[in-house]
C-alpha positions in Angstrom: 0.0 0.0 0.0 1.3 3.7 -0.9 -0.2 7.1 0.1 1.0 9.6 -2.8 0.5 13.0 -2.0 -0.2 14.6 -5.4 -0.6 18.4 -3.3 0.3 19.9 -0.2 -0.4 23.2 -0.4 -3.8 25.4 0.8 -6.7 26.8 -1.1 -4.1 29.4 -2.3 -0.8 27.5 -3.2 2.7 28.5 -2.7 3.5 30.7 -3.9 0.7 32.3 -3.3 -1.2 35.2 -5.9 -0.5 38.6 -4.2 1.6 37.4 -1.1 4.1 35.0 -3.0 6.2 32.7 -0.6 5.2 34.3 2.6 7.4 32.3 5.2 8.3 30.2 3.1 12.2 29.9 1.5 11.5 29.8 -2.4 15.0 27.8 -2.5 13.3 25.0 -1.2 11.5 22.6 -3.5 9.7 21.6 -1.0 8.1 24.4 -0.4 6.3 24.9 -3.7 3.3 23.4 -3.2 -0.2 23.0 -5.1 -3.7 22.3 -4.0 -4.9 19.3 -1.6 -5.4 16.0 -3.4 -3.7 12.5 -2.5 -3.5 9.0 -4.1 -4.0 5.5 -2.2 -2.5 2.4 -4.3 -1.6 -1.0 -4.2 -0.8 -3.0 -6.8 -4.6 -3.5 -8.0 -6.7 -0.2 -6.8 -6.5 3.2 -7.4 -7.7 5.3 -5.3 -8.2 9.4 -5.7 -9.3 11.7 -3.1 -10.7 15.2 -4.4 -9.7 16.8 -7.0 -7.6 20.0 -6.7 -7.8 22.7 -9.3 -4.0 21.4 -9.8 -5.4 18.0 -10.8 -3.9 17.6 -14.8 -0.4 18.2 -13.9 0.0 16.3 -10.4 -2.0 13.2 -12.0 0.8 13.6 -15.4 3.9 14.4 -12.5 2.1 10.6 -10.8 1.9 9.1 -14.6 -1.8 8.0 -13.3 -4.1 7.3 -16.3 -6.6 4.7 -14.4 -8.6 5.1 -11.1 -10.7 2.6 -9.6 -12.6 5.4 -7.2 -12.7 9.0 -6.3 -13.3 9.9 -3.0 -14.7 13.4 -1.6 -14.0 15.3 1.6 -16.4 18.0 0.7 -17.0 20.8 -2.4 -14.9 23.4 -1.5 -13.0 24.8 -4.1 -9.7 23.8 -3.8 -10.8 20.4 -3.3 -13.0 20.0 -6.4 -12.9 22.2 -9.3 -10.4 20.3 -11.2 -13.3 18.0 -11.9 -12.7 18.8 -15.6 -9.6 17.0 -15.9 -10.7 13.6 -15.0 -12.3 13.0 -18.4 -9.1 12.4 -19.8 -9.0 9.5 -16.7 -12.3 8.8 -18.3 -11.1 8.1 -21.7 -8.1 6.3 -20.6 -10.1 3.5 -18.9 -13.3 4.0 -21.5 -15.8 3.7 -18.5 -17.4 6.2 -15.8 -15.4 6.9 -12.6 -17.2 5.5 -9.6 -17.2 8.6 -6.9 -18.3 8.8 -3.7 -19.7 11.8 -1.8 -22.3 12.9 1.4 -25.3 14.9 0.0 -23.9 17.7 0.7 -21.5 17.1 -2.0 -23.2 16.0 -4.4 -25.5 18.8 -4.4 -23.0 21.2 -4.9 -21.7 19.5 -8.0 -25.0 18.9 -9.4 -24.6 23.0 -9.5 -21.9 23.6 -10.6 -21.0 20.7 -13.0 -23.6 19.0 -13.2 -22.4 17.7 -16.8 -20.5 15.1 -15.5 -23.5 13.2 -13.7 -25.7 13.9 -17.3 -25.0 10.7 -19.6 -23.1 10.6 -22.7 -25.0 12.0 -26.2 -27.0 9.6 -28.2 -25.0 6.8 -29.4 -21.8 8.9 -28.5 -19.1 6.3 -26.7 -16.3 9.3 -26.5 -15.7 10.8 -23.3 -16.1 14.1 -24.3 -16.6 15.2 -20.7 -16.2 13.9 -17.1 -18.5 10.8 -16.4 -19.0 10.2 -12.7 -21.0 7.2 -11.2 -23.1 8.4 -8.4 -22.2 6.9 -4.8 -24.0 8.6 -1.6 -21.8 8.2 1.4 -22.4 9.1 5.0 -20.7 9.5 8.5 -20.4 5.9 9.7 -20.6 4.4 6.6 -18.0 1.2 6.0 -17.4 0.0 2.4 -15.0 -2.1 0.1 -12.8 -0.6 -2.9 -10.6 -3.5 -4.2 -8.5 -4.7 -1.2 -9.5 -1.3 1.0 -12.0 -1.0 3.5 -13.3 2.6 3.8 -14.5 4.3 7.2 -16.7 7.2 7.1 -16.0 9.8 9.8 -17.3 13.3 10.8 -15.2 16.4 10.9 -15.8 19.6 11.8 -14.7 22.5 9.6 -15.9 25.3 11.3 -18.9 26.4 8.5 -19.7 23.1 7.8 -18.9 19.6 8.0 -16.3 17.9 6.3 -15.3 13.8 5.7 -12.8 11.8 7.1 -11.6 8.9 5.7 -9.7 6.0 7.6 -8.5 3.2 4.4 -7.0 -0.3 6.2 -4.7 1.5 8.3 -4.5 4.8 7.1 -6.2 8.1 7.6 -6.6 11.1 5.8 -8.2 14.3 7.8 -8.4 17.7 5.4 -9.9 21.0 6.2 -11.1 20.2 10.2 -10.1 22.1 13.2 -12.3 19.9 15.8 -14.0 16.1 15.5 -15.9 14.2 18.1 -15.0 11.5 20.4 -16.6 9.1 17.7 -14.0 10.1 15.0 -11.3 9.8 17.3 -13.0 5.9 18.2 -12.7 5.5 14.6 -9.1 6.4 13.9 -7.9 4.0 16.7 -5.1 1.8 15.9 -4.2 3.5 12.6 -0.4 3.0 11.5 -0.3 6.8 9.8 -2.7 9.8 9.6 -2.9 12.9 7.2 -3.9 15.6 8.9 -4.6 19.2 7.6 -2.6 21.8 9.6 -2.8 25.3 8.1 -0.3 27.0 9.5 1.2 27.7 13.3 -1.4 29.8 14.5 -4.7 28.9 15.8 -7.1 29.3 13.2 -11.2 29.2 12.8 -11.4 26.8 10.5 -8.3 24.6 10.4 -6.0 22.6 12.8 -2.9 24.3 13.4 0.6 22.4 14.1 0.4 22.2 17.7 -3.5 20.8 17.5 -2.8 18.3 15.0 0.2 17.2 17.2 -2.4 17.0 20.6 -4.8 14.8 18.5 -1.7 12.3 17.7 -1.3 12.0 21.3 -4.7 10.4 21.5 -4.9 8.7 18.3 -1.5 7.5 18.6 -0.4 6.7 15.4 2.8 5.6 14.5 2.8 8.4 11.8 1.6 11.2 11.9 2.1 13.8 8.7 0.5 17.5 8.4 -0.8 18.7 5.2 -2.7 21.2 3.7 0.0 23.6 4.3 0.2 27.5 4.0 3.0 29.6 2.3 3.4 30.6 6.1 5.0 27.4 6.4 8.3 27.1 6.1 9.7 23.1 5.6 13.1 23.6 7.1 12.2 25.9 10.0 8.7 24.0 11.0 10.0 20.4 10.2 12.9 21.1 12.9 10.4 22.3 15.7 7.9 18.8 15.6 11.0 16.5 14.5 10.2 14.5 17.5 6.5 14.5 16.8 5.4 14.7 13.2 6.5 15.9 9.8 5.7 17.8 7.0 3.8 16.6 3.6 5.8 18.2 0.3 4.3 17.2 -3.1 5.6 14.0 -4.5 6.0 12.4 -0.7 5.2 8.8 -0.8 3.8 7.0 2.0 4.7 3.5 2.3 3.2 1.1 4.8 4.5 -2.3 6.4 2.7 -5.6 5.1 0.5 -7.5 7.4 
């Protein structure tokens, strides 16, 4: 199993239009960073969650041209309007993309691209757009993509609520700054957990470094990774305050994970 993080940045990117690299040394790779979307593999599934507005490029920089499932955390932005570029995923494998979504989610791209959930023309067999197959998911939910097993869980993001997903033994936790006891329940005994950390600072609608860190202590995973990162964030500097207790996501990391 491999966690590919396709992009690490926030709704803004590093650099970032109008404020550039903030805290963040430009002469670090590292530090360049595109919009929130992440890859889970093994050798036979393919699994995409959302779908940054920097969506062609990181899936051409991961050479992926087949997935098996798209996952959302929610419709924000940043997480899903590079929903466009998954009809080229769409040709590759000449069928729709199976995708799964709360309500919430699905409504919101029923309004704004509602082409992709519209079948294909007449007798038309090109993929002329994005073709998603319609999966309503809910907190609690449990379900099977190839050799994954997919828990549901609730976050809160401050103007609205957001999904967490826990696959085997990983767990993926994007745009949240508190959960209930019942998400933490669900994340027990995970080997490594994504989580979201905006930047340093408390913030109203995003875990900061020092929150993220506190939540490890009760999940206690063996890995814990912070994501979602600002241009406030600088790798070096940061990465040399949590050694000891976490580190930071750049684009390209891979996550690999011991066999069973």
């Amino acid at each position: 199993m491999l966690v590919k993080i396709l992009g690490s940045g926030h709704s803004g990117g590093t650099p970032m239009i109008g404020e550039g690299w903030g805290g963040a040394n430009p002469l670090n790779p590292k530090n360049r960073r595109t919009r929130p979307s992440i890859l889970v593999e093994d050798a036979d599934t393919t699994i995409l969650i959302d779908t940054s507005p920097d969506l062609r490029l990181q899936l051409i920089n991961a050479n992926v041209q087949h997935i098996d499932a798209l996952l959302y955390t929610h419709s924000h932005a940043d997480h899903l309007h590079g929903i466009d570029d998954l009809r080229a995923i769409n040709r590759c494998m000449n069928r729709w993309i199976p995708t799964y979504a709360n309500k919430q989610t699905w409504d919101d791209i029923a309004e704004r691209f509602g082409y992709v959930l519209d079948p294909l023309k007449g007798d038309t067999k090109f993929f002329y757009k994005p073709c998603l197959e319609k999966n309503e998911i809910n907190v609690g939910d449990r379900f099977k993509i190839g050799n994954f097993v997919i828990d549901v869980f609730e976050q809160d993001h401050g103007f609205l609520k957001t999904l967490g997903f826990r696959i085997n033994e990983f767990a993926y936790s994007t745009d949240v700054v508190e959960m209930p006891e019942s998400s933490f329940s669900t994340l027990s005994g995970i080997d490594t957990w994504i989580v979201g950390t905006l930047w340093e600072e408390p913030h109203i609608t995003h875990a900061h470094v020092n929150k993220a860190i506190e939540w490890s202590r009760i999940v206690k995973p063996r890995r814990l990774v912070l994501s979602h990162l600002s241009h406030k964030i600088d790798y070096d500097e940061v990465s040399l305050k949590i050694a000891s207790d976490a580190e930071l996501a750049y684009d390209g990391m891979i996550l690999e994970f011991p066999q069973n």
